[in-house]
N, C-alpha and C positions, 0 to 999 in steps of 0.2 A: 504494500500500500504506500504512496508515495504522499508525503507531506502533506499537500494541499487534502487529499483526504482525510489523513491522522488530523487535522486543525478543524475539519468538517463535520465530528464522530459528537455529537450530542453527548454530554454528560448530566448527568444526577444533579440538581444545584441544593445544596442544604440555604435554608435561611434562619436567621434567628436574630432576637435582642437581647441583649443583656448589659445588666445594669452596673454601666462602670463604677459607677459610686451613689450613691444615694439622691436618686432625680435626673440622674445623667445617663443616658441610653444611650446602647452604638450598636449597629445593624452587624452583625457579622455572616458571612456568606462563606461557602464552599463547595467543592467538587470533592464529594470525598471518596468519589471512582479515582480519585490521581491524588494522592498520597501526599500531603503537604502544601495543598493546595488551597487556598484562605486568604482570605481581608476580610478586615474591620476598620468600621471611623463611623463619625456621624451621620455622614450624608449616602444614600442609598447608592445616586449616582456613581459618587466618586469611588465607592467601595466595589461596586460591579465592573466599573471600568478598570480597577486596579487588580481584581479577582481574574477577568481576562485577559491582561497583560501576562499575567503569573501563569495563567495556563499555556498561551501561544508560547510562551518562553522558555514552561517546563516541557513541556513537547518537542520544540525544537533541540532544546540539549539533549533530551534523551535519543533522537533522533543522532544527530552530529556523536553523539557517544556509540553510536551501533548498539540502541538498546532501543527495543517497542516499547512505545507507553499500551497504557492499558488500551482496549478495543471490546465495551461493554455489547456496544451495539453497530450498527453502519453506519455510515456516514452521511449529513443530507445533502440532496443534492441543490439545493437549494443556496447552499452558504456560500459565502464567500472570502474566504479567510484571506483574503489580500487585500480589501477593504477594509476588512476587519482591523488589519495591522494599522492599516495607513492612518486607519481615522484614530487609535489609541496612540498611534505617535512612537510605535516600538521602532528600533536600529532599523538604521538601513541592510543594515546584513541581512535581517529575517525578510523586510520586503524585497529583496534582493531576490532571496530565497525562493520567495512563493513567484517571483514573478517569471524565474527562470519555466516555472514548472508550467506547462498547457493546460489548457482548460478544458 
């Protein structure tokens, strides 16, 4: 399966709040089909877009390392993980990456 796939594989998203200190709530989110996978902060936004980052990037390392990340389900064909990248503002390496790859 070649990258632009592995970035297109739907995952699990946990959500939750909890209460950083008495009156103070932070959203925290994950994919916990990929293993270390997590943000938290105040703002729902900022934490999904940071939650994404973390994934495109744990993915691409495991890839660049000659290791599969996990593959629960297929991948949609729908997505567009090179949009994706662009519009979260990751390295040029990774959109480099996805752009080399055909569609």
């Amino acid at each position: 399966m070649d990258l632009r796939a592995l970035l297109s594989i739907p995952y699990l998203l946990e959500a939750e709040a909890v209460e950083a200190e008495p009156g103070q709530w932070l959203v925290r989110l994950a994919y916990p089909e990929l293993p270390g996978c997590a943000a938290e902060g105040a703002v729902i936004e900022d934490v999904l877009a940071a939650l994404e980052r973390r994934r495109i990037e744990m993915i691409v390392g495991l890839v660049e390392a000659g290791k599969q990340p996990p593959i629960p389900r297929q991948p949609l064909s729908t997505s567009d993980p090179l949009w994706t990248a662009r519009d979260l503002g990751l390295s040029e390496r990774i959109t480099a990456l996805l752009a080399r790859v055909p569609t």
